[in-house]
C-alpha positions in Angstrom: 2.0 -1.5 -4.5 4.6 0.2 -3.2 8.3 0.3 -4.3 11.2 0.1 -2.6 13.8 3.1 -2.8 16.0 1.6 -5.2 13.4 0.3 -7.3 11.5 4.0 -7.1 15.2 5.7 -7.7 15.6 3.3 -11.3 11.8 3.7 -12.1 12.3 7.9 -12.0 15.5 7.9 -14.1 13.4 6.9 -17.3 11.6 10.0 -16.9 15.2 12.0 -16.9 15.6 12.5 -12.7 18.6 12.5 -11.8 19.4 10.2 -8.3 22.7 9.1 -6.5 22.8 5.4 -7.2 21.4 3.2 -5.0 23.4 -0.6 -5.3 20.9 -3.4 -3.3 22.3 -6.1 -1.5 21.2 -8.9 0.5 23.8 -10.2 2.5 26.9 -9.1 4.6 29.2 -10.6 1.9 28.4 -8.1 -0.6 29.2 -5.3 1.5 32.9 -4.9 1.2 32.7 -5.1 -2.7 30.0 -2.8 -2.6 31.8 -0.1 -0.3 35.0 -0.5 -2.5 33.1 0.3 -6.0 31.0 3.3 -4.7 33.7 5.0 -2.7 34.0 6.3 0.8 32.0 8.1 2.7 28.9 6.3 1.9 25.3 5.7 3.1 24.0 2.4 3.6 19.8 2.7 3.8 17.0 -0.1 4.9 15.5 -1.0 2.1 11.5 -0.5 3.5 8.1 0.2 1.5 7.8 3.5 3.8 9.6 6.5 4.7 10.5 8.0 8.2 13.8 5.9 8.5 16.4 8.4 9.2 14.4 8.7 12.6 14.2 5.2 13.3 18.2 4.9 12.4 17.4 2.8 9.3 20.0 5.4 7.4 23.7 4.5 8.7 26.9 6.9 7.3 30.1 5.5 7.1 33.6 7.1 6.8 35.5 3.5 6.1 35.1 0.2 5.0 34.6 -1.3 8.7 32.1 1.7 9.4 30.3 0.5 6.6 30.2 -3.3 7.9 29.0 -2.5 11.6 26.2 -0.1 10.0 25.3 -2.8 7.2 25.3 -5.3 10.5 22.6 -3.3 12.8 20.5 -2.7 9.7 20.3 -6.1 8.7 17.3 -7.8 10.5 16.1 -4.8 12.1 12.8 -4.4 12.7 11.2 -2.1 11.8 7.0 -1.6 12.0 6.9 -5.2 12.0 9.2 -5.7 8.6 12.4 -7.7 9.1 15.0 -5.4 7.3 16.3 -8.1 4.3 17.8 -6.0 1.6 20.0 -2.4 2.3 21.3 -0.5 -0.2 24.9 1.6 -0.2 25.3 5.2 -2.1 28.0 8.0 -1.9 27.3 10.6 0.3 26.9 13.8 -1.3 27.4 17.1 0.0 25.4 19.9 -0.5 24.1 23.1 0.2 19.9 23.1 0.5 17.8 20.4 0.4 13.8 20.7 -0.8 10.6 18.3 -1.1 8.6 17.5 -4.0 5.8 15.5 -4.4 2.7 14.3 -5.9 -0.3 12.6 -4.5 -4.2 12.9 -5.1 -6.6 15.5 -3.8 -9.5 12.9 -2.5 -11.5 16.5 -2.0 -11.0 18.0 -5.5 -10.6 14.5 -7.5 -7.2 15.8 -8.7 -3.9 15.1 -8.6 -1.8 17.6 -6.9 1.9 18.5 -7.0 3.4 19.7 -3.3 7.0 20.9 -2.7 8.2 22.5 0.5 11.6 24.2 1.4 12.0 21.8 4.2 13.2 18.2 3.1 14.4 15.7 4.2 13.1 14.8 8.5 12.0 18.0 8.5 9.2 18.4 6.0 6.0 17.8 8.2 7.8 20.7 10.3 7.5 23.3 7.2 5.9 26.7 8.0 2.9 27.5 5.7 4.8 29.8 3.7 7.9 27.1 2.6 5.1 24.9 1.3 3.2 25.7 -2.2 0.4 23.3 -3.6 -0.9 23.2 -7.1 -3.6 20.9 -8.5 -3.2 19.8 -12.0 -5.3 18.0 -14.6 -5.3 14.1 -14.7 -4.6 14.0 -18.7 -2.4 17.3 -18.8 0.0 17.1 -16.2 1.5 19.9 -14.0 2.2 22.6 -17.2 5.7 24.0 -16.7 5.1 27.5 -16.1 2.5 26.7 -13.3 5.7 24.0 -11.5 7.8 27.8 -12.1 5.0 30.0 -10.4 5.3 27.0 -7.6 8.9 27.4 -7.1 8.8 31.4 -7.0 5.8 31.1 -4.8 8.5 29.7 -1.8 10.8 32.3 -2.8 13.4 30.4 -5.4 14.5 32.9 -7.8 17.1 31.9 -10.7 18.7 28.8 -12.0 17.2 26.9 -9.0 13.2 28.1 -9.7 14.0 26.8 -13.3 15.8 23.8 -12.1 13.2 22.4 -9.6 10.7 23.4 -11.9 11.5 21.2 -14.3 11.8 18.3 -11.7 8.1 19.2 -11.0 7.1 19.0 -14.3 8.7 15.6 -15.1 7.2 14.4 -11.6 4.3 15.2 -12.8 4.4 13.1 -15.6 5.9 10.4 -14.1 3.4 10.7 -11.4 0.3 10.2 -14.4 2.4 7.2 -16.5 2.4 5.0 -13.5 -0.6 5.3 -12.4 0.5 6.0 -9.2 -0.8 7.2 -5.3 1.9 9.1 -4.1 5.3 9.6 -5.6 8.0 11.8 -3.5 11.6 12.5 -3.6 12.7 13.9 -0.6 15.4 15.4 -0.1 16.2 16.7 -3.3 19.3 18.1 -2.8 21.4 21.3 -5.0 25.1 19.7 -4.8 28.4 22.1 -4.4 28.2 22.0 -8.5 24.8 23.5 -8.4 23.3 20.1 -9.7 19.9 19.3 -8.5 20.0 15.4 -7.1 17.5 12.9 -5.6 18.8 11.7 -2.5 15.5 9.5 -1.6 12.6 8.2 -3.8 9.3 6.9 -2.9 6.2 5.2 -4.8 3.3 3.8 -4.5 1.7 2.8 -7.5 -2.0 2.0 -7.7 -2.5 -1.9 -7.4 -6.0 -2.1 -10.0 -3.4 -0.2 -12.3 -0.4 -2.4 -12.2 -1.7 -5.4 -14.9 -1.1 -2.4 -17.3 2.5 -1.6 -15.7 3.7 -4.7 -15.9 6.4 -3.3 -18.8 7.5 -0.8 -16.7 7.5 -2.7 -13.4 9.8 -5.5 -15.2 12.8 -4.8 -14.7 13.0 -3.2 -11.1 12.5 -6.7 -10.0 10.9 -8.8 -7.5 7.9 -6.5 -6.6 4.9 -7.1 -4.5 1.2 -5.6 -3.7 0.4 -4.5 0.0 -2.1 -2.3 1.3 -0.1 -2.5 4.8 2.9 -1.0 4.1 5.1 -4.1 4.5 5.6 -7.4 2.8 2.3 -9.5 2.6 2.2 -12.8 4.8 1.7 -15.9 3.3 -1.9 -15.8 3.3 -2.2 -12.3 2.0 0.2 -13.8 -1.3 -2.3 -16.9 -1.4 -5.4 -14.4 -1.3 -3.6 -12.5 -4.3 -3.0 -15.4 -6.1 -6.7 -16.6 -5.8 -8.1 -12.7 -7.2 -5.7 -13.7 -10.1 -7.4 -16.8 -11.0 -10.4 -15.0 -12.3 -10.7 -11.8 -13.6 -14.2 -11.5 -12.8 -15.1 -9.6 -9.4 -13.0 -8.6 -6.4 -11.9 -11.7 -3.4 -8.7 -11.7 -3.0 -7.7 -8.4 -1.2 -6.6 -9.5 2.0 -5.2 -8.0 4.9 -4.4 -10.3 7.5 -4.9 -9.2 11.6 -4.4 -11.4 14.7 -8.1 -11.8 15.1 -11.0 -14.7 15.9 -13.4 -13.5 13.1 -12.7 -13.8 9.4 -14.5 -11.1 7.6 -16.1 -11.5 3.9 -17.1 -7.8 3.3 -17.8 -5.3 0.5 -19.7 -2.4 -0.3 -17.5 0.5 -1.4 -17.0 2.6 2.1 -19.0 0.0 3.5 -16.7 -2.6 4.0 -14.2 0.0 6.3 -17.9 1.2 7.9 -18.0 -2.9 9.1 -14.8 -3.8 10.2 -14.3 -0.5 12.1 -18.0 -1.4 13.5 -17.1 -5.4 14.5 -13.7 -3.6 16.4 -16.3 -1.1 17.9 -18.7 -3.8 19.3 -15.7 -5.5 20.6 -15.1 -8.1 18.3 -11.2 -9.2 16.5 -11.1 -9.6 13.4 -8.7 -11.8 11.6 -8.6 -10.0 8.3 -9.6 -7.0 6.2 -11.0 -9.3 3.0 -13.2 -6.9 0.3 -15.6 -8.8 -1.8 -17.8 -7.3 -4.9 -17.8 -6.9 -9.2 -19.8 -10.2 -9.1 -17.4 -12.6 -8.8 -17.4 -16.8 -9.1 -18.5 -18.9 -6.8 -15.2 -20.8 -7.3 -13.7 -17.6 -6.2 -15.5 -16.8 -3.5 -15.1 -20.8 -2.1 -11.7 -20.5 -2.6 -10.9 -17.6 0.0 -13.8 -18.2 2.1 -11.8 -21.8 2.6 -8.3 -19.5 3.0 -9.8 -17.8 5.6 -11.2 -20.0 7.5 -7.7 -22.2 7.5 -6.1 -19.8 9.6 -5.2 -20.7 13.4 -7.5 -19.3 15.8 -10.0 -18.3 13.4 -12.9 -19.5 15.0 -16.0 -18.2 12.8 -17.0 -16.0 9.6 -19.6 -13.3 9.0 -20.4 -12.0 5.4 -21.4 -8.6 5.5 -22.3 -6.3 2.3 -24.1 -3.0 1.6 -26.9 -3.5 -0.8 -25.4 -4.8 -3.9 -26.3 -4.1 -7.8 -23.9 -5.4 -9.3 -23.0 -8.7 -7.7 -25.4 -11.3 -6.7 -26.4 -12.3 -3.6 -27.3 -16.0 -4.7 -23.5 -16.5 -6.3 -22.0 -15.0 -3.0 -23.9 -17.7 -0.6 -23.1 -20.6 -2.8 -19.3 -19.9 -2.9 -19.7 -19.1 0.7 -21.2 -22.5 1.4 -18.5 -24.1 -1.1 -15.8 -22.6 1.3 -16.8 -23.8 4.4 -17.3 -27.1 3.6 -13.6 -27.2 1.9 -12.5 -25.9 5.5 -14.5 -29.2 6.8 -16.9 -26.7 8.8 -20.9 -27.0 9.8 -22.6 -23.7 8.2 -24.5 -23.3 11.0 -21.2 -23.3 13.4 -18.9 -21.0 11.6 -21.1 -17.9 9.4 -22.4 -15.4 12.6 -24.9 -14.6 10.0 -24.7 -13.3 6.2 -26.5 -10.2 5.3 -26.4 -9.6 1.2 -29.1 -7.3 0.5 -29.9 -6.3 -3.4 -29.6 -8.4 -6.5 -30.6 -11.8 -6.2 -31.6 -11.6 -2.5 -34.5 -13.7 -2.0 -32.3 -16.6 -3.7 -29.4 -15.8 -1.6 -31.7 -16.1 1.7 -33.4 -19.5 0.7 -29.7 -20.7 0.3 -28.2 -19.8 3.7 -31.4 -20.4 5.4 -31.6 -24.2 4.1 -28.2 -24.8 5.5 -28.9 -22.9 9.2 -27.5 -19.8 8.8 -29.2 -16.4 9.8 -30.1 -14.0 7.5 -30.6 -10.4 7.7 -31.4 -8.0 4.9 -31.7 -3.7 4.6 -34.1 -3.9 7.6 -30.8 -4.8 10.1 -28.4 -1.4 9.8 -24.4 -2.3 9.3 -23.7 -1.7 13.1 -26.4 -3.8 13.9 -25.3 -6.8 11.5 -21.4 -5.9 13.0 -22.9 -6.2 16.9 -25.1 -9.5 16.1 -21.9 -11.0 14.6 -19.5 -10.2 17.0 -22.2 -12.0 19.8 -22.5 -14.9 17.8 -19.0 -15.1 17.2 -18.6 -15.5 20.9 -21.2 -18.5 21.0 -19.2 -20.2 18.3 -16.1 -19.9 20.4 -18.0 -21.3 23.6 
């Protein structure tokens, strides 16, 4: 899930960062108002679930009111990476004398979360020399201790009231970071104002989306939020597929990410499931989803986005792919499977390219798809293989 800057801005303060406020609105009608209460100059931002918009001229300044309405009017339904701009914020604009970077994100290598903070912020932090940058891993329980975010802040030459200063933004980062369970979490810039007060300009999170049931009293009140693994706002099949994980808390089908393909995909396996849709795009073949299946879940379930998959337009087949499962059974897999595809008032035998479920429960599973025409394959038939036999098949289907 991954917050807006607004929302990311308000989330921060209750861990005591400071952050120029950021007031949303929706439509042209509050922008006037808006302008008038925050004061002149201003910033007006697009409100986006990424970063990199000050290069994309999703950051507009304004020096008067009417400024402020021609920016807040090009930044409303712009597009940006495929997201109609809906909401824009407005803020004062600050001045100051240095700007920095700090961060926090996971260490996939080391299985620890890290803390990052660079001399170069704002556009200009993936252009920082090696020595403006310094990088310290800290524990998952403990948090980045304070004299270790200090030791980071002398490390890129801060001396003073500002290596104490930032060091204490680290630090609270840093918890932050841990309480929300969260995948990245950046403010950049962070600005030292004329006053020498240290200030988030910008604010960015992404919080973990198996974590968020227990963030719901945090999440609350930064309003209408919503999961994505796209970095934009989910479709309407995407919300659908979210809604029908939620119906059961048993097992994974539900996380959806929709593409403009022919093939729906029902895959799982850990890695696996990236090792088969990057194979059925190898072999040729367009898939019309990312969908991630596993934990054992019901066969209600798994009918229920089998059928949503299959309803979208131009979706003209399935395949069901998984690693060798343990934990799941094959047997409950093919029967939801089965379920689905009659609800989409499909033949079997015309729309699954083939279903390969090896592990628990397999020689049920087989007997299952087998009885209703569909091809089976089990360990003996490597991933690729399974993705390059579906992607061929997929093709008959069509003809």
């Amino acid at each position: 899930m991954r917050l807006l800057e607004h929302q990311s801005k308000k989330l921060l303060s209750n861990f005591g960062l400071a952050f120029t406020e950021s007031t949303p609105i929706d439509s042209m009608s509050g922008v006037r108002g808006t302008v008038e209460r925050v004061g002149l100059p201003c910033v007006l931002k697009a409100q986006t679930p990424f970063g990199g918009r000050g290069n994309v001229g999703a950051v507009r300044f304004a020096e008067s009111v009417d400024q402020a309405v021609i920016a807040a009017e090009t930044l409303f339904g712009m597009d940006l990476r495929g997201t109609t701009v809906e909401v824009i914020s407005i803020e004062p604009r600050l001045n100051y004398e240095c700007e920095f970077y700090v961060g926090m994100t996971w260490d996939t290598v080391a299985k620890l979360p890290v803390a990052l903070l660079s001399l170069a912020g704002g556009v200009d932090v993936e252009a920082a020399q090696s020595d403006q940058v310094a990088r310290e891993p800290f524990g998952p329980w403990t948090g980045l201790a304070p004299y270790k975010a200090r030791e980071m802040t002398a490390k890129v030459g801060l001396r003073g009231k500002t290596l104490v200063g930032i060091g204490e933004v680290l630090a609270k980062l840093s918890e932050a970071f841990l309480a929300c369970d969260a995948v990245t979490m950046e403010i950049n810039p962070l600005v030292i104002t004329e006053d020498e007060t240290l200030i988030g300009l910008d604010a960015r999170i992404e919080v973990e989306d198996e974590a968020v049931y227990r963030q719901r009293e945090r999440l609350k009140p930064l309003g209408e939020l919503t999961m994505t693994a796209a970095g934009r706002p989910p479709t309407p099949l995407e919300l659908e597929a979210q809604r029908i994980d939620a119906i059961d808390h048993r097992g994974v089908a539900g996380r959806v990410v929709e593409f403009d393909g022919d093939l729906a995909l029902l895959i799982g396996g850990g890695g696996a499931s990236l090792t088969v849709f990057d194979a059925i795009k190898a072999h040729g073949g367009s898939p019309a989803n990312y969908c991630e299946v596993g934990g054992n879940p019901t066969e209600e379930k798994v009918a229920a986005i089998t059928s949503l998959l299959l309803s979208k337009p131009g979706v003209r087949g399935m395949v069901v792919i998984m690693n060798v499962v343990n934990n799941t059974r094959a047997d409950v897999i093919a029967r939801g499977v089965l379920m689905g595809v009659e609800t989409a008032g499909r033949k079997p035998s015309e729309t699954i390219s083939l279903f390969r479920v090896p592990g628990n429960w397999e020689a049920e599973a087989r007997e299952i798809m087998e009885a209703a025409g569909v091809q089976v394959y089990g360990r003996e038939v490597s991933l690729d293989a399974a993705a390059r036999l579906a992607v061929e098949r997929n093709r008959t289907h069509a003809a």
